[in-house]
C-alpha positions in Angstrom: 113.9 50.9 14.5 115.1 54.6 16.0 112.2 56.2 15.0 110.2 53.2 17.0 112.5 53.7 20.0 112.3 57.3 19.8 108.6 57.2 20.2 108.5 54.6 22.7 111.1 56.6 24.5 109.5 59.8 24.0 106.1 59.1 25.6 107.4 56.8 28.7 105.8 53.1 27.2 108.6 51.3 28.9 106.9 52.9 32.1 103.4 51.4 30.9 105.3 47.8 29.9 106.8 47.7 33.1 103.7 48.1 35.4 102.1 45.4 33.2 104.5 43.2 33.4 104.3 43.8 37.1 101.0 43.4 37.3 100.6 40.0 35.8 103.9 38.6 37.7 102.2 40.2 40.9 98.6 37.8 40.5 100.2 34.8 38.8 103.1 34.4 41.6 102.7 37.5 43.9 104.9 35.8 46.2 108.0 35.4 44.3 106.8 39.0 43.0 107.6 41.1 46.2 110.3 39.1 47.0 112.4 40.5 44.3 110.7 43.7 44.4 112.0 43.9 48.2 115.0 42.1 47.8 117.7 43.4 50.2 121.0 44.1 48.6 122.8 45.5 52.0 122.5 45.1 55.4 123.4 47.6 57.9 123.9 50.1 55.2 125.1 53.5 55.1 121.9 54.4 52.9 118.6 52.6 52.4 115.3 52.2 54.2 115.6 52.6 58.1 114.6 50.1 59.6 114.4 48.7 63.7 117.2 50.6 64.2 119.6 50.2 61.0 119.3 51.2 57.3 118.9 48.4 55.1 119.2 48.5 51.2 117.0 47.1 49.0 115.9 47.1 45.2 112.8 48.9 45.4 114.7 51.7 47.6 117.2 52.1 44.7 114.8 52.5 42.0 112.2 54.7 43.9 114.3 56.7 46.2 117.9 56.9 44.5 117.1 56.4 40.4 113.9 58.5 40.3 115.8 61.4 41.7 117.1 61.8 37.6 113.4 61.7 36.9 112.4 64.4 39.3 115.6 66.2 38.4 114.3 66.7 34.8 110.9 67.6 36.0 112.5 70.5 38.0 114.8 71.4 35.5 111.8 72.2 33.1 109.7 74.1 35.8 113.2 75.9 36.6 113.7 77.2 33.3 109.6 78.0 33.1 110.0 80.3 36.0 113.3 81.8 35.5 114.2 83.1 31.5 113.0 86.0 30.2 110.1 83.9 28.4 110.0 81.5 30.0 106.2 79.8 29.4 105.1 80.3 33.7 106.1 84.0 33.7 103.6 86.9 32.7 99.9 86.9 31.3 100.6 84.2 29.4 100.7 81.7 32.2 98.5 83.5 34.4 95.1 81.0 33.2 97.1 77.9 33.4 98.2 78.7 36.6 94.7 79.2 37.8 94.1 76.2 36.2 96.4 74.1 37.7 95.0 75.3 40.9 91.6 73.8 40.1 93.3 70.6 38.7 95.2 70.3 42.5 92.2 71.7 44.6 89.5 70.1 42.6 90.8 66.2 43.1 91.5 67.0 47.1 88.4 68.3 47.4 86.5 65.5 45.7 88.8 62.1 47.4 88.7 64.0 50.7 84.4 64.5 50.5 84.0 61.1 49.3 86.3 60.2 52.0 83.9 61.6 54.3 80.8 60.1 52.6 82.0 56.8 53.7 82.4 57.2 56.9 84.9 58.0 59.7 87.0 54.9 59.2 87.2 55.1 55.7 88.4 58.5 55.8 91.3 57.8 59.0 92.2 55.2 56.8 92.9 57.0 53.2 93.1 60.7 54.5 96.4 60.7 54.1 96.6 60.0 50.4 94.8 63.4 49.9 97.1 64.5 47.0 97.8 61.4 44.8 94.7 62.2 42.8 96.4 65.8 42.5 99.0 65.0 40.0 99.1 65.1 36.1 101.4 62.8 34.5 103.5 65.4 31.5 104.0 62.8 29.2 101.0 60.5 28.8 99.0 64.0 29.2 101.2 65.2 26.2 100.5 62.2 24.3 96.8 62.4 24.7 96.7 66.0 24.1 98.2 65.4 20.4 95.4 62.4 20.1 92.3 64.6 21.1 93.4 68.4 19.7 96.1 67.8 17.1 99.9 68.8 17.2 99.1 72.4 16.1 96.4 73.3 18.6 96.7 76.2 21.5 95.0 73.6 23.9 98.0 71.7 23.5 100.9 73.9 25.2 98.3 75.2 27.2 98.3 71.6 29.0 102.0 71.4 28.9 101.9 74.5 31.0 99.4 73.4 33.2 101.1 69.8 33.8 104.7 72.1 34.1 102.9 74.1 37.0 101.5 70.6 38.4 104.5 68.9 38.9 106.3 72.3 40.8 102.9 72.0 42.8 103.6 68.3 43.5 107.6 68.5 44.0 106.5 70.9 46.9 103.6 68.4 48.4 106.4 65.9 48.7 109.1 67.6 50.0 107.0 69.1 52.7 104.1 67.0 53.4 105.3 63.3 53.0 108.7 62.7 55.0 110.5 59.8 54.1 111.2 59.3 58.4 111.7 61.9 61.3 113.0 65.1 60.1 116.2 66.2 60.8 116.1 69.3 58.7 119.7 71.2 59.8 121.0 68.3 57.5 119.4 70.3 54.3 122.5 72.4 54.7 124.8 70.1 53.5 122.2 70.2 50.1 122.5 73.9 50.2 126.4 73.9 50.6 126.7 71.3 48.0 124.7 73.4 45.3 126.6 76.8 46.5 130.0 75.5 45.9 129.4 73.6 42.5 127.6 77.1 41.2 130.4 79.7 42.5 133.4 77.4 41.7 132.3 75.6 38.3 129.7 78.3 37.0 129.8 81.7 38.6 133.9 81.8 38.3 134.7 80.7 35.3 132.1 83.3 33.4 133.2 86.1 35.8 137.2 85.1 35.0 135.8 85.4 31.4 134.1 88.5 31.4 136.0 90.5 29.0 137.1 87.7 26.7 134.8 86.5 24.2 136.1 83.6 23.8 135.6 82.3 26.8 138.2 79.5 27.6 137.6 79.1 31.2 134.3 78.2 30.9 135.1 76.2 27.8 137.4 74.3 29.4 134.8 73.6 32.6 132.3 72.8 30.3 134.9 70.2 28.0 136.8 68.8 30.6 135.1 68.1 33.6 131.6 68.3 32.1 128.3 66.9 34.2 130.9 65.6 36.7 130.9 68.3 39.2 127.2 68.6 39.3 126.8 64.7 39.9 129.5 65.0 43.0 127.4 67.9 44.3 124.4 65.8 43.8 125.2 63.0 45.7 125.9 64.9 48.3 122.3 66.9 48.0 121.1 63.7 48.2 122.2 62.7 50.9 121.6 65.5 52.7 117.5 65.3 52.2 118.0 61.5 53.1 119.4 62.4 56.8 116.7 65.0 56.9 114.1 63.2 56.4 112.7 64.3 53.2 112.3 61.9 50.4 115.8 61.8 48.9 114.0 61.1 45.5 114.0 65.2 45.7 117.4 64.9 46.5 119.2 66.7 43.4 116.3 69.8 43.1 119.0 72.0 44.6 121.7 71.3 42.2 119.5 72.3 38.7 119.6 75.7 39.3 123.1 75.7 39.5 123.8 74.1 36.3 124.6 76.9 33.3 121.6 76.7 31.2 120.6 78.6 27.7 118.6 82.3 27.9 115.8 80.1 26.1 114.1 77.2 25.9 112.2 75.3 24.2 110.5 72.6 25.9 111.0 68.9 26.3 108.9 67.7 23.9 109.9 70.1 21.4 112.5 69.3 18.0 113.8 72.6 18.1 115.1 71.9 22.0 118.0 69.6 20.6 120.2 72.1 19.2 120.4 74.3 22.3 124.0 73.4 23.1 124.0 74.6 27.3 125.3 72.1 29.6 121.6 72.0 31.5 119.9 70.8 28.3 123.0 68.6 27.0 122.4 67.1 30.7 118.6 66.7 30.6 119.2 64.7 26.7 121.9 62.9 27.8 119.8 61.8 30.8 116.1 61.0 28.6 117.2 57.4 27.6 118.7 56.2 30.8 115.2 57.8 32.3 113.1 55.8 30.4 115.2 52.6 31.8 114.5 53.8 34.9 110.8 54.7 34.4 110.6 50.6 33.0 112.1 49.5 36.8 109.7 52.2 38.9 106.7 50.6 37.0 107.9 47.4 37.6 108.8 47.6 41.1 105.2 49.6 42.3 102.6 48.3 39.8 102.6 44.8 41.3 99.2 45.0 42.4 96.6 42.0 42.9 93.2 42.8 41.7 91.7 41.5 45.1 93.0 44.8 46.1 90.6 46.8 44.5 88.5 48.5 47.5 87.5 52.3 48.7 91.0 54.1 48.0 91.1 52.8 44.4 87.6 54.6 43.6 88.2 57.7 45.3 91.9 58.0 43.7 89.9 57.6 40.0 87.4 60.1 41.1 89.3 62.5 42.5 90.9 62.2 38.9 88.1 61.8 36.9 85.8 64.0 37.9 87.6 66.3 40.5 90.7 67.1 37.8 87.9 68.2 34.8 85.8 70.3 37.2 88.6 71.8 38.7 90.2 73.1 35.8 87.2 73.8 34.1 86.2 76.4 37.0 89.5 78.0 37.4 90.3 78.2 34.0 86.7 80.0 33.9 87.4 82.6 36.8 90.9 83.2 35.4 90.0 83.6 31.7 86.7 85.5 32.1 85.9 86.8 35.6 89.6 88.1 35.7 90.0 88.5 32.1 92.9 87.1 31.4 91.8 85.5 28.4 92.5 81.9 26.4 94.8 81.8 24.2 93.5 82.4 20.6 92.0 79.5 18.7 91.2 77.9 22.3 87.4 78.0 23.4 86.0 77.9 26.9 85.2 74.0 26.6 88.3 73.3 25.8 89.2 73.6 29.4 86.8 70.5 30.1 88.5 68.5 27.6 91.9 69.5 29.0 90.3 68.8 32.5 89.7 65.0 31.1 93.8 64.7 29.9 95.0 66.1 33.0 93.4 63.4 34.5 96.0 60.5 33.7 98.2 60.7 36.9 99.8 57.4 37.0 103.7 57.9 37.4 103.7 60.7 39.8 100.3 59.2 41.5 102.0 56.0 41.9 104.8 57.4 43.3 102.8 59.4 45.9 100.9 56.5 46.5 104.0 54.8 47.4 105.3 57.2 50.3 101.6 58.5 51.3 100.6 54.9 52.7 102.7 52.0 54.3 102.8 48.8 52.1 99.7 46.9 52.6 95.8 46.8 51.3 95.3 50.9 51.5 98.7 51.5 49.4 97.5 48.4 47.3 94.2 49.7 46.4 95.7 53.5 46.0 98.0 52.6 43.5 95.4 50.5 41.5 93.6 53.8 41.2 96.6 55.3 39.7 97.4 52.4 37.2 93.4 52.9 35.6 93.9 56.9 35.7 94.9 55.3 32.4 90.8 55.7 31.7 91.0 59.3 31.5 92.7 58.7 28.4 89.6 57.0 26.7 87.4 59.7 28.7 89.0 62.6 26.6 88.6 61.2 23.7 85.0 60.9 24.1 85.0 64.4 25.4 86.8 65.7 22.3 83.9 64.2 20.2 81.1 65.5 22.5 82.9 69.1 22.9 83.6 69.0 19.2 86.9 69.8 19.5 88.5 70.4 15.9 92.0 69.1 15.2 94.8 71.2 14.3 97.5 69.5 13.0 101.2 71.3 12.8 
């Protein structure tokens, strides 16, 4: 039964159970379906959705603005450790294709649901512009999933796609923060998100190692680490959060600032990877302790934004699917080129020059972080409706790779 959990777990199911679940509540009774998805749990609240002139607090804010900031937190705390140790996999040659890559994979989808936009006409494209980059995001863990499927456990295609969904969700933390508000901006509040991470690093990082410089045994940052534990850096991130609520940028970014601060191992690993568990560093007992509760949460976001009637299904759902479809593939597949061959800078070995299209088709699944774009990009209503139906069948990309993988003849490496 753990080994079943464990799996489910690992490759965010619950997420997949939850949307369904919301999807057939949503077109047998879609009425009693957004009343508890928008159930208000506060009036007049210190936090929550602002609305004619007061905040209110409802279920769907607490899942997507308040819960999924663990979610994005472990996002970051994986591109954080990519960019900053000494190996980490988005520093040096190495990463230098996949980030080219992941270039295509953003520009590629924009460039496609934008020109299609445009294609249908004027009104079409007012109406959707603004969900340019929904179709810009690669979800890490189906993505992972299907990866294994199509090349095997052992091929260099594989972390090659982990890298290039790493570098996609920095790429797509930034397209939030900056480009989708969550209400007017009010940015000098961000300073309370900087003072927050600045004290918790100096006073329960920075000081206890410099008080323990010359002592090996280190028993003030033992006794940080035993005693007080995650605790200071979820009082700092509360406050981070509120912070980038008062400013106006989605709060679901709320605790990026505090990561960085956390003490975390001179290695790493990877999420997905066995050896990862024994690294004993507070960021990574953090991030573990965190995965299960996650998953919970993952369930509730599907549950509370896949509700979606099929009536829905119009314009913004076929240009979110092609943008994925056939923008992700193309993309990648002509950056990855220019990157690997015009500049040289090479595939890794075992890893052909099609593989890139067959990497291109996996990228493609963007549900969770699609939906969630989908979700602040458009107001509720028929646009957002549609969007996030063409998040929910990204889900095709999945079938598409696998034909791809037979067509490219992509031979499985197991390991």
């Amino acid at each position: 039964m753990y080994r079943v959990w464990s799996f489910i777990a690992n490759y965010s199911l619950l997420l997949i159970i939850g949307a369904v679940i919301a999807l057939i509540w949503a077109n047998v009774d879609p009425d009693h379906y957004h009343h508890f998805v928008h159930m208000v749990l506060w009036e007049n609240a210190p936090i929550g959705a602002f609305e004619d002139g007061h905040r209110v607090l409802t279920l769907h804010y607490v899942i997507n603005d308040m819960l999924m900031a663990f979610f994005f937190a472990i996002a970051a705390k994986e591109v954080w450790e990519a960019v900053i140790l000494e190996e980490g996999s988005l520093r040096g040659k190495k990463a230098a294709t996949p980030l080219f890559a992941t270039a295509g994979g953003m520009l590629g989808p924009i460039a496609v649901y934008l020109g299609l936009a445009l294609v249908l006409g004027s009104d079409t494209y007012d109406a959707v512009k603004n969900g340019w980059a929904i179709p810009a995001a690669t979800d890490i863990a189906f993505s992972y999933l299907v990866g294994r499927l199509v090349f095997g456990a052992g091929h260099p295609a594989v972390r090659f796609l982990l890298l290039l969904a790493i570098a996609d969700d920095a790429g797509g933390l930034i397209i939030l923060a900056i480009f989708y508000p969550s209400s007017e901006l009010a940015p000098e509040w961000l300073l309370l998100s900087l003072a927050a991470a600045l004290l918790v690093f100096f006073l329960f990082n920075h000081l206890p190692r410099r008080m323990d410089k010359h002592n090996q045994d280190r028993p003030n940052s033992s006794w940080v680490r035993e005693k007080l534990g995650f605790w200071p850096y979820l009082i700092a991130g509360c406050f981070s959060w509120y912070g980038f609520m008062k400013a106006g940028i989605h709060p679901a970014l709320g605790l990026l600032p505090i990561v960085p601060t956390i003490p975390h191992a001179d290695r790493a690993f990877g999420f997905f990877s066995e050896a990862e568990q024994y690294l004993t560093d507070l960021l990574n007992h953090i991030e573990h302790g965190l995965k299960y509760p996650v998953e919970i949460v993952l369930f509730f976001f599907g549950l509370m934004n896949a509700g979606v009637e099929f009536n829905a299904i119009s314009e913004p759902t076929w240009l979110v699917m092609a943008g994925l479809l056939i923008g992700k593939p193309l993309g990648i597949m002509v950056f990855g080129v220019i990157g690997a061959h015009i500049l040289r800078l090479g595939l890794p070995q075992g890893m052909r020059t099609i593989d890139l299209f067959v990497v291109g088709c996996v990228a493609a699944i963007g549900f969770t972080v699609s939906l969630f774009v989908a979700s602040v990009a458009f107001p509720g209503g028929e646009v957002q409706d549609a969007a996030k139906m063409g998040a929910l069948f990204s889900f095709a990309a999945a079938i598409v790779s696998i034909i791809a993988g037979v067509l490219c003849r992509v031979e499985k490496v197991e390991g």
